[in-house]
N, C-alpha and C positions, 0 to 999 in steps of 0.2 A: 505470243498469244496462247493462251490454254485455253480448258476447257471448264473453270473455275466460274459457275454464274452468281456469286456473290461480290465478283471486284466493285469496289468503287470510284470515286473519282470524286476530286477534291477544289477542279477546277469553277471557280462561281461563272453563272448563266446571269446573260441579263432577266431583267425583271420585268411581270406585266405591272402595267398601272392599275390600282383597281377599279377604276371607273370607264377600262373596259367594255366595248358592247360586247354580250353575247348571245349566240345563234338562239332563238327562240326553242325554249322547249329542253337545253341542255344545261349541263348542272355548271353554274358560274363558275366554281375553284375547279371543274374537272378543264373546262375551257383553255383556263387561264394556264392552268399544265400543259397542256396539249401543244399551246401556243409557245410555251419555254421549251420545252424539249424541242419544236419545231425551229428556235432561233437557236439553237445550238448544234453546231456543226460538226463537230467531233467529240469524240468520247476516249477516256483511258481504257472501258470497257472494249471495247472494238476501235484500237483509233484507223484512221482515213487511210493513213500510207500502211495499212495492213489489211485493208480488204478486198484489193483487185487480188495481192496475193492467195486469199484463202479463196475467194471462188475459184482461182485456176488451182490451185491444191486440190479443191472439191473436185475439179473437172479431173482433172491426173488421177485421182485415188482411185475411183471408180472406173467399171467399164461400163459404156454408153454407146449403145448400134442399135441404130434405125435402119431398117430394109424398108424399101417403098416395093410392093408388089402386086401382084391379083389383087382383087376380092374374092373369087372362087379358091375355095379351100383353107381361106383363115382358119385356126384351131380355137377352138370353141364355138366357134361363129357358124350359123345358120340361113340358107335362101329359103324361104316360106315357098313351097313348089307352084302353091296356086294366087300367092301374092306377089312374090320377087322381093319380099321385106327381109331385109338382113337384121339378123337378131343375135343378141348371145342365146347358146342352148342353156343356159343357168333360167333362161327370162328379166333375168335383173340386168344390172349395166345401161344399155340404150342399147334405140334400136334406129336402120335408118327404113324410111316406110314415107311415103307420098303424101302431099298436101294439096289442095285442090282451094285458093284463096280469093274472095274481092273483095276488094278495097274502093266503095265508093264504085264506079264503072268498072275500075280497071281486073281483068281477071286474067289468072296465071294455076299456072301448076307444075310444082317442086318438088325433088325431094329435098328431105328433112330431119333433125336429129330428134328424136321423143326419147326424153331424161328425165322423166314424171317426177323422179328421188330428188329432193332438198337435200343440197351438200353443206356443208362447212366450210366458210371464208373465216376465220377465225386469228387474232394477232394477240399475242400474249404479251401484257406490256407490265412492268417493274419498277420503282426510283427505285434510282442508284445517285444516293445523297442528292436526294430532291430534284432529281430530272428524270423525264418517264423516258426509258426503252424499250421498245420492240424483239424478240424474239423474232427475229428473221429465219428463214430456210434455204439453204440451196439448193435449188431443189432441181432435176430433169424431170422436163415435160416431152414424149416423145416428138410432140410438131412446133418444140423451140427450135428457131433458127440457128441459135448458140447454145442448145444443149441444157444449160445450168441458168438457171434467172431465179430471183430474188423472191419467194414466195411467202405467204403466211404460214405464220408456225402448224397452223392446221389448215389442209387445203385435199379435204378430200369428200369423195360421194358417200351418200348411206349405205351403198353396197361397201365400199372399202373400208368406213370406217366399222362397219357390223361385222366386215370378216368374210365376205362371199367368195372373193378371190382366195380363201384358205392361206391368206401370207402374214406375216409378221402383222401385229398389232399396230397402228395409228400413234404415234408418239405425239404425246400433249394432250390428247382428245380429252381426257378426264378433264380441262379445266374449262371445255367448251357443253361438256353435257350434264344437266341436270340428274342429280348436284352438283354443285361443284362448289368449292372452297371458296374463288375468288370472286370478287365484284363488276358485276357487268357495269360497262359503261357504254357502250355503242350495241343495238340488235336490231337489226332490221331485214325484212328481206326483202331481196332485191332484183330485176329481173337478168339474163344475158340475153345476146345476140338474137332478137327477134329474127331477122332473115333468117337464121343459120338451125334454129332451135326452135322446139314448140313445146311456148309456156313454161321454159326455162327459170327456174330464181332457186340460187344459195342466199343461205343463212350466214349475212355481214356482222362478227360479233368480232369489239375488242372485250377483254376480261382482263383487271388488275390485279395479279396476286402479293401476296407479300411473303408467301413460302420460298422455301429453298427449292429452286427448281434445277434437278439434276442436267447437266452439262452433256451435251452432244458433239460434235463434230460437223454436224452438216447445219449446225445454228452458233446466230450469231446476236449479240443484242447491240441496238443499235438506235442511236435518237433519231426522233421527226426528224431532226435538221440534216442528218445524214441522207437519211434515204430521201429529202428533199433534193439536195444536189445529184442523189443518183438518177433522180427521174429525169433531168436532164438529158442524161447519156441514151444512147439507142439501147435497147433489148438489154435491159439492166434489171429493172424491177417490173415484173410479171403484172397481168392483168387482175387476177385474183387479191393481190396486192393492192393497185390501184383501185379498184372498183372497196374495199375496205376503206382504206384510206380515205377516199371522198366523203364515207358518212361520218368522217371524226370532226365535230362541233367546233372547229378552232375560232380562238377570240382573235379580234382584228389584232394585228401585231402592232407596240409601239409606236408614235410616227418618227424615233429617233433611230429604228432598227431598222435602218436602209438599207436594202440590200444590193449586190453589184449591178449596175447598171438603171438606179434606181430613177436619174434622173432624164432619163434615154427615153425618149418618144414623140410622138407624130405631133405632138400640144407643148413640147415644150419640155417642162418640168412634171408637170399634172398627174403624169399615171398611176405613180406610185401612191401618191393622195386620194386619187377615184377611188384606187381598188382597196384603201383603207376604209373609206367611208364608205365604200359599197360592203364591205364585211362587216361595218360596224353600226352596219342599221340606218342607215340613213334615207328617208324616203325612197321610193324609186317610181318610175314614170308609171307602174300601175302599182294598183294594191294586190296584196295576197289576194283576195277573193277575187280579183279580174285575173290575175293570173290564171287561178284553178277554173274561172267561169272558162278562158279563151281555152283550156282545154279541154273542159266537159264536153264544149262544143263540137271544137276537132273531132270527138271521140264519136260525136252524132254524125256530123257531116262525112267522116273517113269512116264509110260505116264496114265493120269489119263481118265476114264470113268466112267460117273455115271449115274443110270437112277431110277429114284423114281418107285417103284414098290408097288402094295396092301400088305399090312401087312399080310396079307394071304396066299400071291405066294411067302414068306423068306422060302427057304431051309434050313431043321434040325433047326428051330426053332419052338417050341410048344405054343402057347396060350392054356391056361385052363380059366376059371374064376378069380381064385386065381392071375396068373401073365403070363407074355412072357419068355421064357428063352431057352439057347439054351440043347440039347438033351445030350451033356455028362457034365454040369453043368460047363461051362466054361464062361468067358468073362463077362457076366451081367445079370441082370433078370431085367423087367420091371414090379414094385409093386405099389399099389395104396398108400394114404395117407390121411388120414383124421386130420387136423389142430386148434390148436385153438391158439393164438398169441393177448394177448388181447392190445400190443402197435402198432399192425402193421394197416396198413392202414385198411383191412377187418379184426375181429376178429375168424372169423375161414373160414376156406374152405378145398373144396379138390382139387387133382390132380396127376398123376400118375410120381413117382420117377425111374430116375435110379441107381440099385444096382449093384454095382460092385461085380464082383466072390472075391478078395482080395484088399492087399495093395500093391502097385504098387510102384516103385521106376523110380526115376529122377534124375539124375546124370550129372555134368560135371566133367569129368578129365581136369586137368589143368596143367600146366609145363611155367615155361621158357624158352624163346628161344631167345640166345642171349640177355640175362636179364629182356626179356620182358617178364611176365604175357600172355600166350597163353590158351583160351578154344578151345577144341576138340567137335566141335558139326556136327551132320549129317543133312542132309537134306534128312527129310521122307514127305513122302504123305498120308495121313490118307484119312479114308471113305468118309469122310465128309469134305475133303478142298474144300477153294472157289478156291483158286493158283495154286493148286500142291505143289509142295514141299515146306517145311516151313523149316526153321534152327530152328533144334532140340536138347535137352540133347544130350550126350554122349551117354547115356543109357536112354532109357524110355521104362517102358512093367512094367504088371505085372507078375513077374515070374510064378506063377502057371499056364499061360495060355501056357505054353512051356513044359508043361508034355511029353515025348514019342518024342519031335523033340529039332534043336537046337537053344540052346542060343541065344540071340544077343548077339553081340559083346562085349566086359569087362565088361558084366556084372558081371562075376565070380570075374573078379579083384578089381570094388568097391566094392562087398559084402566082397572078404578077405580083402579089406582092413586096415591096421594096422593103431590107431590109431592118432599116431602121422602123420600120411599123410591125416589125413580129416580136412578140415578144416569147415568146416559147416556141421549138419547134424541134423535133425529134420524131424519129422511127422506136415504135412499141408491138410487140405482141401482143396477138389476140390469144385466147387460150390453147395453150398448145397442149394440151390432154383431147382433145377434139377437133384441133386442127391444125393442118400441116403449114407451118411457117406461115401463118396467119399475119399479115403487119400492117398498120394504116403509119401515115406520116399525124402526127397533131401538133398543131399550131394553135397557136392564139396572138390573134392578128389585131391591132387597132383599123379604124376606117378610116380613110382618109376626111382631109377637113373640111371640104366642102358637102359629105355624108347627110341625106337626111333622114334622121330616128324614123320619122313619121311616114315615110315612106315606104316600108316593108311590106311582102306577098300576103294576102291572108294566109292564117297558121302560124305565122312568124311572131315572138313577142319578144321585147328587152324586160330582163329581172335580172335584180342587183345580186350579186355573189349571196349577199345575207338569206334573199329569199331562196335560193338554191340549196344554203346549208338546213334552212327550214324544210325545204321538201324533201331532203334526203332522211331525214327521219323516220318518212313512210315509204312503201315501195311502189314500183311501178309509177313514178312519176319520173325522175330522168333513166334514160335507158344507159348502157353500160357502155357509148363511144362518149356520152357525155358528162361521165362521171369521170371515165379516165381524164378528162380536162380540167374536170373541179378540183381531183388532185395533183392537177400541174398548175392550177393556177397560184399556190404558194412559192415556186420555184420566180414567181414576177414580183415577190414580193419587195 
């Protein structure tokens, strides 16, 4: 493999049909691409049994050390004397600083990450003889589990991409900022981790060029269909990644392009036929405008309040030296980190990490309904939304934070669930530039057969895949555990 990004490849891709549905709102021939590179599973550009090798290359070339230590005395980093807000002294980067929230009755107070700056999720994509590729990254995140995962070719804050940290320039960013050369095809912005963030959203853009784009080392290009199979795998392809991914418009695939396991599930033969007609427009049990009404509503009824409070006046949470965390060892601790990363733009630095109490679980239940492919998602309001409610997993939480009270809702039923009713299920990173070894498990789960639609909590609604790929167009309507799902839902296809 070089570093040569004009190879081609000779090998023919199957074909969409053109009578195709596609995602409302999205350019038909860009679809119909989107969908061929996604059926194609290897490339002569990057082929398969050459890229475990080059990420552990990536991982060997470089050195990568993470220290977990204090918060007192990080380097650059500031305690506000008369708030206890830990800040960079630049003022730029984030800060962590206290939240004071209700939701409807319920009220609470956390800390929290304020990251006011719109980053760059950005994927730089190319045919190479009529199949589009992705410019992938190997990239280290300091609170990666495994160090190096799969990110977009651009995947950085306004502070880093402007240069605040004084290090090396942002490789690729010319084709993400106005002007730029090539043709946008995907832009949206999108929100992150409402718990964790307040009023969080990068900017999801892919961009198509047809220039010579000079050759790196720590990239790779690679079709949908590859990094389809990689999503698969645990802690492969990074969240930044998946959260992009979800808003790429893809037309329902074939019904001749079965994939492995295509005829595996709880109905029999069927799944793989739902979740074609559910991509391919086919009515579903409400309309877009009951959709958007059930969460206008939510967004009344979860009525949301926030007020930024000093990281001193958070209730049952303790600062020491060492970290922040709260008093019966629940939900998260805030740790320092000390970095060394000798490919990234700065060669080392620090900055203070969020640790998660466990591993958290993301789930969509799925069912047909009148043979359409249905997901079952709620609409929650977390700490930190900018909206209010977001359409969410089935299930999102980390269980151990539910000791002594109850459950969310089926939760019990995707954890029993039997295996031939899962259809995707893997361990992923949440963003490990902000949080330390951050990991939910996400499945996507059929219900079993005796399941009734109509029976759901209030909050709860079924929308077909189609209606998902329409709302991903605009932001702040699914949040970012349930986007990572939209882009595992091709890997069932």
């Amino acid at each position: 493999m070089t570093d040569d990004m004009t190879t081609t490849i000779d090998r023919p891709a199957p074909g969409i049909p053109p009578g195709a549905r596609i995602p409302p709102g999205a350019n038909e021939d860009d679809s119909r691409r989107f969908t061929l590179s996604a059926l194609t599973e290897d490339s002569r550009v990057t082929p398969n049994d050459e890229l475990a090798a080059w990420l552990a290359e990536r991982t060997e070339a470089n050195r990568f050390e993470v220290s977990i230590g204090p918060i007192s005395g990080l380097a650059g980093w500031r305690i506000d004397p008369e708030r206890g807000d830990l800040s960079h002294e630049s003022g730029r980067f984030f800060s962590i600083e206290g939240l004071r929230v209700q939701v409807d009755e319920r009220r609470w107070a956390q800390p929290i990450i304020n990251q006011p700056e719109i980053g760059i999720l950005g994927i730089l994509v190319k045919e190479f003889d009529g199949v589009l590729h992705c410019l992938m990254q190997a990239k280290m995140e300091p609170g990666n589990v495994n160090t190096i995962q799969l990110s977009p070719t651009v995947q950085a804050t306004h502070s880093n991409y402007t240069g605040v940290h004084g290090g090396r320039p942002t490789r690729y960013v010319e084709f993400f900022r106005a002007p730029r050369a090539g043709r946008v095809l995907v832009d949206t912005l999108q929100s992150e981790q409402g718990s964790w963030f307040l009023h969080k959203r990068n900017r999801n853009i892919v961009v198509e060029t047809e220039e010579d784009v000079p050759g790196h080392e720590d990239f790779r290009w690679l079709t949908f269909g590859q990094i389809r199979r990689l999503l698969t795998a645990d802690n492969v392809v990074n969240m930044d990644s998946r959260t992009v991914l979800s808003c790429v418009p893809f037309a329902a695939p074939p019904s001749d392009a079965a994939g492995e396991g295509a005829d595996r599930g709880a109905d029999g033969d069927g799944y793989r036929a739902a979740l074609c007609r559910s991509m391919a427009g086919a009515p579903g049990r409400h309309t877009d405008d009951e959709v958007l009404s059930l969460l206008t509503e939510a967004r009344i009824r979860q009525r949301l309040v926030q007020r930024t409070i000093p990281l001193d006046e958070v209730e049952h949470w303790r600062r020491s030296d060492e970290e922040i965390t709260h008093e019966d060892g629940r939900y998260f601790r805030i740790v320092g980190a000390e970095v060394t990363a000798t490919n990234r733009e700065v060669a080392s630095w620090s900055q203070p990490l969020l640790d998660p109490h466990a591993t958290g679980v993301a789930a969509f239940l799925v069912r047909p309904i009148d043979g359409v492919l249905h997901i079952l998602m709620q609409a929650r309001t977390e700490a930190g939304s900018l909206a209010g409610a977001e359409l969410a997993p089935t299930v999102q939480c980390i269980p151990g934070n539910y000791r002594g009270r109850p459950a969310p809702p089926y939760l019990a039923e995707v954890l029993a669930a039997p295996a031939e009713r899962i259809r995707h299920d893997s361990i992923q990173s949440e963003e490990g530039g902000r949080f330390y070894r951050a990991q939910n498990r996400y499945l996507i789960v059929e219900t079993p057969a005796g399941f009734a639609p109509e029976d759901v909590p209030e909050d709860f609604v079924w929308i077909t895949v189609d209606q998902a790929m329409g709302l991903l167009r605009h932001g702040n309507y699914l949040n970012v555990q349930a986007r990572s799902l939209v882009a595992a839902l091709p890997t069932t296809w």
